[in-house]
C-alpha positions in Angstrom: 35.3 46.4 -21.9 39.1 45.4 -21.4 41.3 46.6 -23.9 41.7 43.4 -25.1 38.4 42.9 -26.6 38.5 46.3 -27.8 41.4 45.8 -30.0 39.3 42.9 -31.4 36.1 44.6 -31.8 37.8 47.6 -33.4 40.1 45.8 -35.5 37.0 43.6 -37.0 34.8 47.1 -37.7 37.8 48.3 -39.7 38.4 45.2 -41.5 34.6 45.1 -42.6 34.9 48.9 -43.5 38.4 49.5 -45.1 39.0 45.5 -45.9 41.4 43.3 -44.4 44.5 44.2 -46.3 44.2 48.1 -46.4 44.2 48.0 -42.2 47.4 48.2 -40.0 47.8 47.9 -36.7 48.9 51.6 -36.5 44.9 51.7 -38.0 43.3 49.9 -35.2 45.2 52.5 -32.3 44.8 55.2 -33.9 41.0 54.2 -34.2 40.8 53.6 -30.6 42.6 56.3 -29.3 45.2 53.9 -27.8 49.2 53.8 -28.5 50.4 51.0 -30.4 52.8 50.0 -27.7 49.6 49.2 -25.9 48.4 47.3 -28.7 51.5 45.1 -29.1 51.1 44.6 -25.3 48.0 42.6 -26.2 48.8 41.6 -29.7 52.1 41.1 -31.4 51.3 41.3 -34.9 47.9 42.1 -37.0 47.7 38.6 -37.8 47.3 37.6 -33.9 44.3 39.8 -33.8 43.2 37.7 -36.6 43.2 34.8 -35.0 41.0 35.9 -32.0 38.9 37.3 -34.2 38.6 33.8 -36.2 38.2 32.2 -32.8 35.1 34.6 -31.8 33.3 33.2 -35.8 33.9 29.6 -34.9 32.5 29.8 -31.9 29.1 31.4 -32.9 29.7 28.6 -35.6 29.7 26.0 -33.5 26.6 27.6 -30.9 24.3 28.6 -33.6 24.2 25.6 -36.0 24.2 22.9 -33.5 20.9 20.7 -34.8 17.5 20.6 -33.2 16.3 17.3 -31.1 13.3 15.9 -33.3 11.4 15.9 -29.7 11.7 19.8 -29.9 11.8 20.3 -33.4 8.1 18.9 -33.6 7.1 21.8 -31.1 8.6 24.3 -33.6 7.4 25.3 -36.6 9.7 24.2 -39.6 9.2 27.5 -41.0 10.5 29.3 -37.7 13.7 26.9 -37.3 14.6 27.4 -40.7 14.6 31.2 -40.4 16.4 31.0 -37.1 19.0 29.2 -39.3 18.9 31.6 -42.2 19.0 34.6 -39.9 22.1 32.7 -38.2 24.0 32.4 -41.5 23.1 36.3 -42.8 24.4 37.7 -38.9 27.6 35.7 -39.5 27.8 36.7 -43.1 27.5 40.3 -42.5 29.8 40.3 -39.0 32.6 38.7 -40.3 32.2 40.3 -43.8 35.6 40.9 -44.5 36.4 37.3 -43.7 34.5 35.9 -46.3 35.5 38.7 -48.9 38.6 38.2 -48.3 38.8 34.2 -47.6 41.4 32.8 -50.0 44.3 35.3 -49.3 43.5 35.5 -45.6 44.7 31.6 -45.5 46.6 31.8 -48.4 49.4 33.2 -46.1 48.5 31.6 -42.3 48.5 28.1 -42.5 47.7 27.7 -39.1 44.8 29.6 -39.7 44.0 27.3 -42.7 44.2 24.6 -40.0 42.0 26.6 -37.8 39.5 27.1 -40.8 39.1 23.5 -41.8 38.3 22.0 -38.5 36.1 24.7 -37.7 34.4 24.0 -41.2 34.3 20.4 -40.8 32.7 20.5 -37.6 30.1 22.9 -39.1 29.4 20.3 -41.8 28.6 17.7 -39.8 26.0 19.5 -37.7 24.4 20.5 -41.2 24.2 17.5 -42.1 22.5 16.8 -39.0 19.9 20.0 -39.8 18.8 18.8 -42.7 18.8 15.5 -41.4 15.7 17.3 -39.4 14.5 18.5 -42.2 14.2 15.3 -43.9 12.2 13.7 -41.1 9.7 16.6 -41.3 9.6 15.9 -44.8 10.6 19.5 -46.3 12.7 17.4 -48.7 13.1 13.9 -50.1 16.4 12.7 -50.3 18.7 9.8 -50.4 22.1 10.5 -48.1 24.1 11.0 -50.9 21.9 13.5 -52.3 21.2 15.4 -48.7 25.2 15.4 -48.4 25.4 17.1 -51.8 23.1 19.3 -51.1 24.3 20.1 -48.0 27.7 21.1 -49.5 25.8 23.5 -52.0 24.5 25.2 -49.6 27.7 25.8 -47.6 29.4 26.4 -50.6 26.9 29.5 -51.5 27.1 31.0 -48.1 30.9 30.5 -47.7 31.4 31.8 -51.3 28.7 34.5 -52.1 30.5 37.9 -50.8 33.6 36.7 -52.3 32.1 36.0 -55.8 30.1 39.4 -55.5 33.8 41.6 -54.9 35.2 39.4 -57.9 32.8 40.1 -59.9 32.4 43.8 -59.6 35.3 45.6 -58.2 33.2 48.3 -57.5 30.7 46.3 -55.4 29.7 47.1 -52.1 29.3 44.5 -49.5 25.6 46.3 -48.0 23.1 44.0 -46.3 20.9 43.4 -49.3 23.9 42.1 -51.3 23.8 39.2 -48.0 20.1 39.2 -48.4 20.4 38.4 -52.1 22.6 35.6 -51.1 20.0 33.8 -48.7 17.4 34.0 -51.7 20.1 32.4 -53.8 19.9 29.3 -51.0 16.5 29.1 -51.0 16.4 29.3 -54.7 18.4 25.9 -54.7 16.5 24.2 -52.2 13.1 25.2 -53.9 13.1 22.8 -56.8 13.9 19.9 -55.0 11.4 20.6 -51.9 8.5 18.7 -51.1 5.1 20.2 -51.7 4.8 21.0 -48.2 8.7 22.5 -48.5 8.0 24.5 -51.4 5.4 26.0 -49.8 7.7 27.1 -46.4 10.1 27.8 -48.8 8.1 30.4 -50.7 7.6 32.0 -47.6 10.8 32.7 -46.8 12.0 33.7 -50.3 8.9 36.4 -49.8 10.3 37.7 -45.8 14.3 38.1 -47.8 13.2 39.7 -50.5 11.0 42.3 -48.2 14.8 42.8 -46.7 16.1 44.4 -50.2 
């Protein structure tokens, strides 16, 4: 691996460990047994390795939640696309922990970051959107658009929101898998009510295979 991707790598296992704020880069060299002339030789500032960092989550953003063609979606069963989606959002959730622990005072001081975030976020809601679009047509749910579009913005709200709500709500918390888990129940538990008969009943399914995970 170059050293390049290292830095990245290592820098992102800290953050998720230690948290954002308490790592330097004198932290990330020491970590991987490199000088930190060689790390400014890649990276001039912590906040660079931020931003490649950030650049790697979009892009799994953009690859993983890009919606299903009705034409394949019919071959697949609703109940395995909307674990495949599920699984997607725990992964990201539990990769780029720190990121959404830490959200507001990441952008708080990078603008250009915050620039970053909201395209990145935008494009993300538009392909949701699109999923439960899908969804719709296999009748999982019953909505009007300005209902779906709610919805839809619940559900990205819970995901983008549910480690950071968790650390502010216990300082003592510890960002483990189940607490991710816990936040995928908390999904389903919104879609649930609103569900279709034949919805509810996918939707039950999966509320059973997270809560196996705790």
């Amino acid at each position: 691996m170059k050293t390049k991707d290292r830095i990245i790598y290592g820098a992102l296992e800290l953050f998720n460990q230690d948290g954002e704020r308490n790592v330097t880069t004198n932290h990330i060299a020491a970590h991987l047994d490199i000088s930190p002339g060689n790390l400014y030789y890649h990276f001039c500032n912590k906040e660079e390795i931020i931003h490649s960092i950030f650049n790697d989550y979009a892009q799994e953003l953009k690859i993983r939640f890009q919606p299903i063609h009705l034409d394949e979606q019919s071959e697949t069963p609703s109940l395995q696309v909307m674990l495949n989606y599920l699984d997607s959002i725990f992964e990201l959730m539990w990769n780029y922990r720190f990121f959404y622990a830490n959200l507001p005072d990441i952008l708080g001081r990078d603008q250009t970051l915050q620039l970053k975030y909201l395209q990145a976020q935008q494009y993300l809601n538009d392909n949701l959107i699109g999923i439960m679009n899908n969804f719709r047509h296999a009748r999982l749910i019953e909505l009007d658009d300005d209902e779906l579009a709610a919805l839809t913005k619940t559900l990205h709200l819970v995901s983008s929101c549910w480690i950071n709500y968790q650390t502010v709500m216990s300082s003592d918390v510890k960002i483990t898998e189940t607490v991710i888990y816990q936040g995928m129940i908390q999904m389903l538990n919104v879609v649930r009510p609103i569900a279709t008969a034949q919805g509810r009943i996918q939707i039950l399914k999966l509320e059973e295979h997270y809560k196996n995970k705790l």
